[in-house]
C-alpha atoms as one frame of an Amber mdcrd trajectory, in Angstrom:
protein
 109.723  16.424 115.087 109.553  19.971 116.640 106.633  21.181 118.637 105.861
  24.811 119.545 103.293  25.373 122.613 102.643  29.293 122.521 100.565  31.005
 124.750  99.204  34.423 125.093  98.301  35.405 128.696  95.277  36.935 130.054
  91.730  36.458 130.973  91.169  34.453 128.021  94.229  33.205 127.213  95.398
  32.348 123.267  97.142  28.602 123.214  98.625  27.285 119.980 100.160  24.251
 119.918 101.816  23.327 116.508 104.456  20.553 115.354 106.692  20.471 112.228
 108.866  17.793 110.483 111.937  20.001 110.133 111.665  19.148 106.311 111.691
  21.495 103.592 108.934  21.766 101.409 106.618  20.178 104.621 104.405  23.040
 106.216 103.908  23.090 110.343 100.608  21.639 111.167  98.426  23.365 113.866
  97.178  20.836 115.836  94.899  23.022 118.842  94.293  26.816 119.197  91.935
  27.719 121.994  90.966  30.382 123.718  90.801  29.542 127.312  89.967  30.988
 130.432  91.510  30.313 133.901  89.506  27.635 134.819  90.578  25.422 131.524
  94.199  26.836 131.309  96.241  24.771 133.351  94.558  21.248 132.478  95.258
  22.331 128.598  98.746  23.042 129.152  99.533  19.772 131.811  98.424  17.881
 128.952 100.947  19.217 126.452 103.047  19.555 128.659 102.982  15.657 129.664
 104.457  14.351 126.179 106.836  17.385 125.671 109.971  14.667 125.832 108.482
  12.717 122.991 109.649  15.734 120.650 113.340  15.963 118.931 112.970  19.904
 120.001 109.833  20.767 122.154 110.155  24.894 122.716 107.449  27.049 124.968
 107.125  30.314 123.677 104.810  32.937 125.840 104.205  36.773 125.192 106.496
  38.980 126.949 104.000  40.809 129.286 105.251  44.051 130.969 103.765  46.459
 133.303 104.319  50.217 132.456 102.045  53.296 133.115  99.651  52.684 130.552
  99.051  49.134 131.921  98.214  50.394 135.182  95.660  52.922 133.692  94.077
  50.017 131.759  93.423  47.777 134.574  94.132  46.620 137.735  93.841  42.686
 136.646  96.789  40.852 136.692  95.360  38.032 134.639  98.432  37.826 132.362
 101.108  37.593 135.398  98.820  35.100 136.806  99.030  33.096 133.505 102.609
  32.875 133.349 103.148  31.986 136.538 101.004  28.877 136.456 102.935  28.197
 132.571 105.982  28.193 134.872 104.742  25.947 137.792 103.173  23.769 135.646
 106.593  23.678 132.903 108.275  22.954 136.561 105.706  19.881 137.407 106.458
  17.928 134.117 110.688  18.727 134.223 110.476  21.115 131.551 113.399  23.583
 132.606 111.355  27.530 133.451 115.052  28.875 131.813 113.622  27.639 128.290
 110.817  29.556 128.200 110.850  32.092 125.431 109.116  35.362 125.495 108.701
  37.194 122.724 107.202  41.288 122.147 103.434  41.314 120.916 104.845  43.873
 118.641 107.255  41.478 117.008 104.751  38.054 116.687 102.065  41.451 115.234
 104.314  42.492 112.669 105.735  39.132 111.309 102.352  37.778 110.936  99.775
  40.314 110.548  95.993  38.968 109.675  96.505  38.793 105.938  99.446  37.004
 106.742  97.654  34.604 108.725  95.310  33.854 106.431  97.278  33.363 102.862
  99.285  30.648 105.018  96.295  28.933 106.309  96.474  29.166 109.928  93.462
  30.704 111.262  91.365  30.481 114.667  88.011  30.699 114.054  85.980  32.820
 116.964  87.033  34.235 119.941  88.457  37.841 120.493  91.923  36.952 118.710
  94.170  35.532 121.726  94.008  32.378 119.748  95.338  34.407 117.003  97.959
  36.008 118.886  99.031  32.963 120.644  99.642  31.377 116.243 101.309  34.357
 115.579 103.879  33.824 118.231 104.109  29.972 117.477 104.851  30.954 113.692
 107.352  33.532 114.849 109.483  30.882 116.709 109.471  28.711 113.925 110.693
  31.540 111.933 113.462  32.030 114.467 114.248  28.985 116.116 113.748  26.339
 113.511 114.455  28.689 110.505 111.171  27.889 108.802 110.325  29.847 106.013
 106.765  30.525 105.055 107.075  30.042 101.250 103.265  30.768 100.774 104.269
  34.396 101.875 107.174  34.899  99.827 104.595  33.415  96.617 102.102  36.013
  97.959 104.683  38.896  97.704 106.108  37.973  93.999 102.165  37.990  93.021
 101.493  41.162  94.166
């Protein structure tokens, strides 16, 4: 069994957590999506993070968060550093190596699986201000990558139209 635990950092931070046979022909199943805030982060991810051995291939992906000119005209919160250096600590606490962490563009999780995308394959997160979203988009991209899933509703979606 393969698990993916994505995050997206920030105030409210997008979690997916999402398992998959390996199988052909079996889709992943999403078993939480949250939107959390710093408070309920880091007991949400201990707990994944406390059965991550039980998995044949057990892979953290986080967005790739970098600072440039237009983040510092944004804002001043560092929210999203803050967030992925807890996912590290805590990764650290349960013997999860920090050097498997994968971090992946917004840009590339955005373009893979855009909304519509999303929602022909059935993995939605009701509510929120899309973190959630973001944070399934960049589970469904490392399936894509790592695992070599391929999202056949998609490709049925495409021939139809």
């Amino acid at each position: 069994m393969k698990a993916v635990l994505s995050v997206d950092p920030g105030l409210a931070t997008g979690v997916c957590f999402i398992v998959w046979s390996g199988l052909d022909g079996e889709e992943p199943v999403m078993k939480v999506t949250a939107e959390l805030d710093e408070d309920d982060f880091a007991p949400q991810i201990r707990e994944f993070m406390e059965n991550w051995q039980n998995y044949d291939n057990f892979t953290v992906i986080c967005e790739r968060f970098v600072i440039n000119a237009q983040t510092v005209r944004n804002s001043q919160a560092p929210y999203s550093l803050e967030q992925i250096g807890a996912l590290k600590q805590i990764c650290r606490d349960h013997g999860y190596p920090v050097s498997n962490i994968q971090f992946q563009a917004p840009v590339d999780a955005k373009n893979m699986f855009p909304n519509k995308a999303l929602k022909t394959l059935g993995y939605w997160h009701v509510g929120g201000a899309g973190h959630a979203l973001d944070a399934i988009r960049h589970a469904l991209l490392a399936l894509v990558r790592l695992y070599r899933w391929v999202p056949r509703a998609l490709l049925a979606d495409l021939e139809n139209n």
